[in-house]
PAZABA-211029 format. One line per field, with one value per residue: residue in one letter; x negated, y negated, z of N, C-alpha, C, CB in turn. Coordinates in nm, 3 decimals. Glycine has a CB too. Layout:
REM residues N
aa: [a,...]
nx: [X,...]
ny: [Y,...]
nz: [Z,...]
cax: [X,...]
cay: [Y,...]
caz: [Z,...]
cx: [X,...]
cy: [Y,...]
cz: [Z,...]
cbx: [X,...]
cby: [Y,...]
cbz: [Z,...]
REM end
This chain:
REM residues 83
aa: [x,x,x,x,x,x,x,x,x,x,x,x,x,x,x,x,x,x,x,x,x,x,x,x,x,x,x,x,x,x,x,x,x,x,x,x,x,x,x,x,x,x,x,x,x,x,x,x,x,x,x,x,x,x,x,x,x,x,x,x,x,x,x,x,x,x,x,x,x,x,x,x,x,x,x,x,x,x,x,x,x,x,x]
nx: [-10.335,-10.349,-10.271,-10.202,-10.109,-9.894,-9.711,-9.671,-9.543,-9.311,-9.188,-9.159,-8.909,-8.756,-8.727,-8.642,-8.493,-8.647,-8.718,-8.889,-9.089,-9.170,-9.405,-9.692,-10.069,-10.124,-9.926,-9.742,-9.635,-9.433,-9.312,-9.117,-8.958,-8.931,-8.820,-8.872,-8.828,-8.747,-9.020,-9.165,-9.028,-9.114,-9.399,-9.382,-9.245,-9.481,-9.693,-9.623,-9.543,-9.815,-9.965,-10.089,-10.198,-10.121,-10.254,-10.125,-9.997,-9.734,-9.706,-9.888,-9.851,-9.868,-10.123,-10.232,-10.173,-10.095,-10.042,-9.956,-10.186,-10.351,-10.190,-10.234,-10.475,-10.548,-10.424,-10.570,-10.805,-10.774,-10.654,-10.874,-11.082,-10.945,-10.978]
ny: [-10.384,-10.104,-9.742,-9.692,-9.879,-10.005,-9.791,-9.780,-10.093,-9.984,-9.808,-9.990,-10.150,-9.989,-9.904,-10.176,-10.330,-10.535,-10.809,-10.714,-10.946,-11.053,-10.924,-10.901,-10.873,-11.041,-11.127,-11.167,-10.926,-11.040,-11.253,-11.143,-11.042,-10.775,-10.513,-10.368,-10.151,-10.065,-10.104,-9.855,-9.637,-9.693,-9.658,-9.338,-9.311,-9.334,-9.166,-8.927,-8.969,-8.959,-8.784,-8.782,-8.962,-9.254,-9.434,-9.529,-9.764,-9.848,-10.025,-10.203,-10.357,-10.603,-10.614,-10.442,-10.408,-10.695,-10.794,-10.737,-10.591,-10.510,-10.255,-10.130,-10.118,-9.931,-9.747,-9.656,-9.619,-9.406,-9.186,-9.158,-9.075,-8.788,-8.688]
nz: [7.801,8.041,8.032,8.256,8.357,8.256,8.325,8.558,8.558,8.440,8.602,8.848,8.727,8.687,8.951,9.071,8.894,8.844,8.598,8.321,8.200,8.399,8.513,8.624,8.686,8.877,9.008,9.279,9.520,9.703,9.596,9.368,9.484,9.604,9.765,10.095,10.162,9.855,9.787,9.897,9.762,9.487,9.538,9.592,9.343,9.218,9.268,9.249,8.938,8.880,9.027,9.238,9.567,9.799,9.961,10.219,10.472,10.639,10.836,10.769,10.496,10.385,10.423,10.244,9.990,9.815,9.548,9.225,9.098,9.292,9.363,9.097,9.061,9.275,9.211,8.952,9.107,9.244,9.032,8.857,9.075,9.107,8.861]
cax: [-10.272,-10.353,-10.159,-10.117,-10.037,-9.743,-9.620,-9.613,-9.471,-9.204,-9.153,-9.118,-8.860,-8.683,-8.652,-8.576,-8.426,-8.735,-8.753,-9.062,-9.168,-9.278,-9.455,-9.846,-10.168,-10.125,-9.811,-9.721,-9.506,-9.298,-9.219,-9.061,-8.867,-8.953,-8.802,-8.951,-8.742,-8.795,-9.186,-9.198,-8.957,-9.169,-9.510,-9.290,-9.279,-9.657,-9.793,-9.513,-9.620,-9.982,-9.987,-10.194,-10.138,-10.169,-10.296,-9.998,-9.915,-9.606,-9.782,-10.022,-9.832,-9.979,-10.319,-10.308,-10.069,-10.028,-10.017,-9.937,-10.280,-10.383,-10.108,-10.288,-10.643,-10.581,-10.368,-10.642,-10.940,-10.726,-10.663,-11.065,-11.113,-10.865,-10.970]
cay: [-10.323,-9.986,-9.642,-9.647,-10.063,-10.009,-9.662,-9.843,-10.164,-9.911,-9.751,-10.106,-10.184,-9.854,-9.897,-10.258,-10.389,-10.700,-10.844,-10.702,-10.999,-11.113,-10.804,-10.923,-10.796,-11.148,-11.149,-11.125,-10.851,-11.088,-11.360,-11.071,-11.002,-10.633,-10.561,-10.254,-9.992,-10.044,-10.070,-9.684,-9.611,-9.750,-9.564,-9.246,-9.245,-9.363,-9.080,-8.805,-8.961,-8.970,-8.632,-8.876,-8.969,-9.346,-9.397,-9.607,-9.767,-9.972,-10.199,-10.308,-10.330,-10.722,-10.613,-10.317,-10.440,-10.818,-10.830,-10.576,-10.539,-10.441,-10.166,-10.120,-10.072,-9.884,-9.631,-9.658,-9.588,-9.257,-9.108,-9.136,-8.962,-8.698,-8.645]
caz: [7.916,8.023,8.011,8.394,8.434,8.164,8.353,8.668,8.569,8.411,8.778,8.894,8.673,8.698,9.070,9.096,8.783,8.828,8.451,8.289,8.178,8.560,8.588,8.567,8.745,8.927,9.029,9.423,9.539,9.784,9.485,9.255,9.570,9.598,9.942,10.207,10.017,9.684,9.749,9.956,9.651,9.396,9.553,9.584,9.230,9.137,9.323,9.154,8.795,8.892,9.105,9.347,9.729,9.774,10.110,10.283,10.609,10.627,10.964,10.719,10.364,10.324,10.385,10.161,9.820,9.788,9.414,9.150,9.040,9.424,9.354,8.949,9.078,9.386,9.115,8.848,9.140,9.270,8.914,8.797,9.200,9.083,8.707]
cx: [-10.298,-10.235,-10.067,-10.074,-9.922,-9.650,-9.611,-9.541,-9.317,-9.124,-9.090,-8.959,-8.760,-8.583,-8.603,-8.528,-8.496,-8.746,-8.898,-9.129,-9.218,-9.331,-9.627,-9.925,-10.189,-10.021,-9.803,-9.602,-9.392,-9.241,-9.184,-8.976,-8.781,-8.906,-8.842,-8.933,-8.778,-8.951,-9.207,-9.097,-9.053,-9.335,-9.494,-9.311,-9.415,-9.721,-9.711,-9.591,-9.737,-10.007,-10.110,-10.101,-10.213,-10.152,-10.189,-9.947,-9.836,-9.611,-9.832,-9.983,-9.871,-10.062,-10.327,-10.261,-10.010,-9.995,-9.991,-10.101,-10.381,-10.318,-10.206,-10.418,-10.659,-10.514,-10.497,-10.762,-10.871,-10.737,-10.815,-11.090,-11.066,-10.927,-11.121]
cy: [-10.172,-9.906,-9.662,-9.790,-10.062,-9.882,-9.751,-9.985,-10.100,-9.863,-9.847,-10.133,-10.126,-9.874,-10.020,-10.356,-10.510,-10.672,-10.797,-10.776,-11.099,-11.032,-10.875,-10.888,-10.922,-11.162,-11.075,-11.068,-10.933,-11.202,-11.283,-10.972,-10.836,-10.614,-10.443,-10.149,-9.939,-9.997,-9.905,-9.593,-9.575,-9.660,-9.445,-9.182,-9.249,-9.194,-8.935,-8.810,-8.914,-8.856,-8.710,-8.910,-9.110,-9.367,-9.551,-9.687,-9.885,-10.083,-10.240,-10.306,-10.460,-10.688,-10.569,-10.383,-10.620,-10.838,-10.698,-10.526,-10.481,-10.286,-10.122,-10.021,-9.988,-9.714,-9.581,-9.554,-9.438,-9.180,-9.116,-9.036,-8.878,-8.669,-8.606]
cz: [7.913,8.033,8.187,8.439,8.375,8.227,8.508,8.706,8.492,8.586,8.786,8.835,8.680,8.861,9.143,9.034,8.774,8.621,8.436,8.275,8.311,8.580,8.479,8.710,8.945,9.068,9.197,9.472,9.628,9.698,9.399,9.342,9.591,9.753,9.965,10.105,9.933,9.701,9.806,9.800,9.549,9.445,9.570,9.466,9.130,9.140,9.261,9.015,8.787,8.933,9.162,9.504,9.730,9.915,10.189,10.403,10.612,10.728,10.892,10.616,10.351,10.303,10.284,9.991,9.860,9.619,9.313,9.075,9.149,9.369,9.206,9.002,9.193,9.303,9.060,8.921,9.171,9.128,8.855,8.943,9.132,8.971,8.739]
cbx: [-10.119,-10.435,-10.245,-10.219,-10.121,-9.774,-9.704,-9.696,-9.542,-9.270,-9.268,-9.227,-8.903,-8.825,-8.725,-8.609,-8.275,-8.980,-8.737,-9.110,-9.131,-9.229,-9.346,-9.884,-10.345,-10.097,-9.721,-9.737,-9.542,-9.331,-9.290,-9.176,-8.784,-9.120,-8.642,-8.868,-8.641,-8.787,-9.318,-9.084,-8.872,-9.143,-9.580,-9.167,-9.183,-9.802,-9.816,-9.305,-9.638,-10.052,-10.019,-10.239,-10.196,-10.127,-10.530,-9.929,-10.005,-9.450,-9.903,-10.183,-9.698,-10.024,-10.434,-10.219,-9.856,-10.126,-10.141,-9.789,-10.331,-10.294,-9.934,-10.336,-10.752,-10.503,-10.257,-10.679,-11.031,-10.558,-10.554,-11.214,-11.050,-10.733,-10.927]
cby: [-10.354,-9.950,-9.446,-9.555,-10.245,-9.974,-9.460,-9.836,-10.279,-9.771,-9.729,-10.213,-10.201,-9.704,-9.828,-10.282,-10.406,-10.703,-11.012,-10.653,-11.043,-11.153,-10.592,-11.110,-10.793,-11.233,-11.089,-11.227,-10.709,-11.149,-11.487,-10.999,-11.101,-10.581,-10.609,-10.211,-10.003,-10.217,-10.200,-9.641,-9.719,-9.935,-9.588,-9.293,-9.275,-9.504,-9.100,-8.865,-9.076,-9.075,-8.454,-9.067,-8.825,-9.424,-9.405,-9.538,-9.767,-9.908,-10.207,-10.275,-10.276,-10.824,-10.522,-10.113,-10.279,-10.939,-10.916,-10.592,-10.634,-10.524,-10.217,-10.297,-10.203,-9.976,-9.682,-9.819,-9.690,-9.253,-9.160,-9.349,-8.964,-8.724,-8.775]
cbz: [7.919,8.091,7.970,8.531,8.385,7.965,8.339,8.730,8.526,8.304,8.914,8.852,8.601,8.703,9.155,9.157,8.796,8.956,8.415,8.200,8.062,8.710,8.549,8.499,8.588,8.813,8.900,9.500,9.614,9.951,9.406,9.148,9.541,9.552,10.028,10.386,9.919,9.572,9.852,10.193,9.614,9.402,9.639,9.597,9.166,9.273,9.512,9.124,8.734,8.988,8.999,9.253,9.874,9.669,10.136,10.290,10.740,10.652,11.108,10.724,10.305,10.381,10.469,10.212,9.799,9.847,9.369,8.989,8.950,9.584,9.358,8.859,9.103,9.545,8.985,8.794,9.273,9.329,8.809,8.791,9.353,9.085,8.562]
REM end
């Protein structure tokens, strides 16, 4: 597991008390019953930790983040842009 999949399943965890151990790369944000909130919450604080801007639109949050490793790799590809 990398530095930034363990700091953002921390976030996760932080901002919606989900058990860590459902937190996988797999795992679909609407069966770990992440609701609107939490997720603008929860990318709120990615982009604070990260000092990144994660490109967002709340009409299209299926398209963009169905799984947490959508959310992982869309972190991972910003911070290598940035660095």
């Amino acid at each position: 597991m990398s530095d930034i999949e363990n700091k953002i399943y921390d976030i996760i965890v932080e901002k919606t008390g989900v058990n860590r151990g459902k937190l996988r790369r797999d795992a679909i944000l609407g069966d770990l019953n992440i609701s609107s909130l939490d997720f603008v919450e929860i990318l709120f604080s990615v982009e604070e930790t990260f000092d990144i801007e994660v490109p967002y639109n709340a009409n299209t949050q299926d398209q963009d983040f169905k799984t947490l490793g959508d959310i992982i790799s869309a972190v991972e590809t910003l911070v290598t842009e940035r660095d």
